[in-house]
C-alpha positions in Angstrom: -36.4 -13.1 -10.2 -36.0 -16.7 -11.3 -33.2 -17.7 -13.4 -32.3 -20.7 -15.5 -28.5 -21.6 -16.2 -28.0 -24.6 -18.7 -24.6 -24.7 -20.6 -23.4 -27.3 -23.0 -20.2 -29.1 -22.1 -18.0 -26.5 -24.1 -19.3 -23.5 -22.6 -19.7 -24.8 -19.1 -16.5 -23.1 -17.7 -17.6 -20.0 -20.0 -20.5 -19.9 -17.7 -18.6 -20.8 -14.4 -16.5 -17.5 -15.4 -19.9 -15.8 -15.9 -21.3 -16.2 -12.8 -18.0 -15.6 -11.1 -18.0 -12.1 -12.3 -21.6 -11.5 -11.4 -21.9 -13.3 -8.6 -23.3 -10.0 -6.4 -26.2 -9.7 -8.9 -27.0 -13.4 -9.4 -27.0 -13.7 -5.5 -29.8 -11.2 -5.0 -32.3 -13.9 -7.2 -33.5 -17.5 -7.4 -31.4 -19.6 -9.5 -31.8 -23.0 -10.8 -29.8 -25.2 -13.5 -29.0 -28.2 -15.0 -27.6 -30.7 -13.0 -24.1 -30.3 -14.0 -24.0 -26.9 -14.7 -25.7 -26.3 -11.6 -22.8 -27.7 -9.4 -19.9 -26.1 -11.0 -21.4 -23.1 -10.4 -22.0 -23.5 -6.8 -19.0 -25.2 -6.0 -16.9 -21.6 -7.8 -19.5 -19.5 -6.0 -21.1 -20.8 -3.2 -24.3 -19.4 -5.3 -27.5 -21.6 -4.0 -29.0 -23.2 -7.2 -32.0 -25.3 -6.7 -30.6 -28.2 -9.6 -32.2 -30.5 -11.5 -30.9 -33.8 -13.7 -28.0 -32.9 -16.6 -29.1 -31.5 -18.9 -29.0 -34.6 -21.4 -30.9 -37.1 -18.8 -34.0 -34.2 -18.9 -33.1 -31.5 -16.7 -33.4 -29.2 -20.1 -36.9 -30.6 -20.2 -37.2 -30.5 -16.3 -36.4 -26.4 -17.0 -38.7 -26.0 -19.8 -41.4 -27.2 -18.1 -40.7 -24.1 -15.0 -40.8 -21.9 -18.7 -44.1 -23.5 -19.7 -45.9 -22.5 -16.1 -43.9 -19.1 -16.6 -41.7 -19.8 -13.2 -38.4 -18.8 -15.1 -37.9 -15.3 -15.3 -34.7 -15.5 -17.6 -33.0 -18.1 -19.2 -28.9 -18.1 -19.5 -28.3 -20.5 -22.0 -24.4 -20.8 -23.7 -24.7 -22.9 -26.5 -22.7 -24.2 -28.4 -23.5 -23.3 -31.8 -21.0 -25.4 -33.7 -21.5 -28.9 -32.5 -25.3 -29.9 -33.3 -26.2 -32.0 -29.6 -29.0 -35.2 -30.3 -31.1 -32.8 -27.5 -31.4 -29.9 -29.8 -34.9 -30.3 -30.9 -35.4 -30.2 -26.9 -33.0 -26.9 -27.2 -35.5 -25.4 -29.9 -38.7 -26.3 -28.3 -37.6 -24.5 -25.0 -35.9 -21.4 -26.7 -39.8 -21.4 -28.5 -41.6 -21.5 -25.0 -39.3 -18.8 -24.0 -40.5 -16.6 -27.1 -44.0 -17.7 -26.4 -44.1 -16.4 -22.8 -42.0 -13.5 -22.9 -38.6 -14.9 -21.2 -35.8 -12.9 -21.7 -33.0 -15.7 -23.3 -29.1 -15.2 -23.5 -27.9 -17.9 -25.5 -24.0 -16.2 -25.5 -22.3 -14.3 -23.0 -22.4 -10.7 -25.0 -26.2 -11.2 -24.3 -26.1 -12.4 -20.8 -24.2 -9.3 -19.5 -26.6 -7.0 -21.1 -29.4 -8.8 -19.7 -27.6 -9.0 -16.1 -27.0 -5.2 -16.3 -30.5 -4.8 -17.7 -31.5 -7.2 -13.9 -29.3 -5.1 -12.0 -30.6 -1.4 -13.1 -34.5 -2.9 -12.9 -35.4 -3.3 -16.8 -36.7 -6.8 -15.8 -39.1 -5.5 -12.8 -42.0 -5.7 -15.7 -41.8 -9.1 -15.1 -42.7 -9.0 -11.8 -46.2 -7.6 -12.7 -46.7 -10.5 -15.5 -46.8 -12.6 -12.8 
């Protein structure tokens, strides 16, 4: 499966801790990310993640457009829902494509884990056949 990490700056080590903890399952899949969130992640892990640009210079957009062509199979997303970011119309408009094609979205880590245990027993494999 193909997963997407973005994180905003406050949840970035949030999602560092994440992917520490489920590193095993994550390794078994593709993952890409936003620039910055993409190389803490590696650099705690040693995860391969195919990264694009931060996340505020377009790699959200970069991202949405894999959504768009329906090459994301989930989307990780930590946001942080008490500081409003200029890029959050950007946020919205890829949290819709997500809706609009079916993408299974975590945009807080009680989410995440239940999608990750939902990857790692096989809930997702209906995915596979969309494709």
């Amino acid at each position: 499966m193909n997963i997407a990490l973005i994180a905003h700056d406050e949840k970035k080590e949030l999602m560092v801790q994440f992917c520490i903890a489920y590193c095993g399952v994550l390794s078994r899949n593709n993952l890409c990310a936003t620039g910055t969130t993409g190389k803490m992640v590696s650099e705690a892990t040693g995860l391969t993640i195919q990264k694009f640009l931060a996340g505020s210079q377009g790699g959200s957009q970069q991202i949405a457009a894999r959504i768009s062509c329906n090459e994301i199979d989930m989307l990780l997303f930590f946001r942080d829902p008490l500081n409003p970011k200029p890029n959050e119309p950007n946020d919205m408009n890829m949290l819709r494509l997500c809706d609009m094609h079916n993408i299974p979205v975590a945009t807080n880590i009680a989410t995440a884990e239940v999608l990750i245990h939902g990857l790692e027993r096989g809930d997702l494999d209906w995915r596979n056949i969309l494709k």
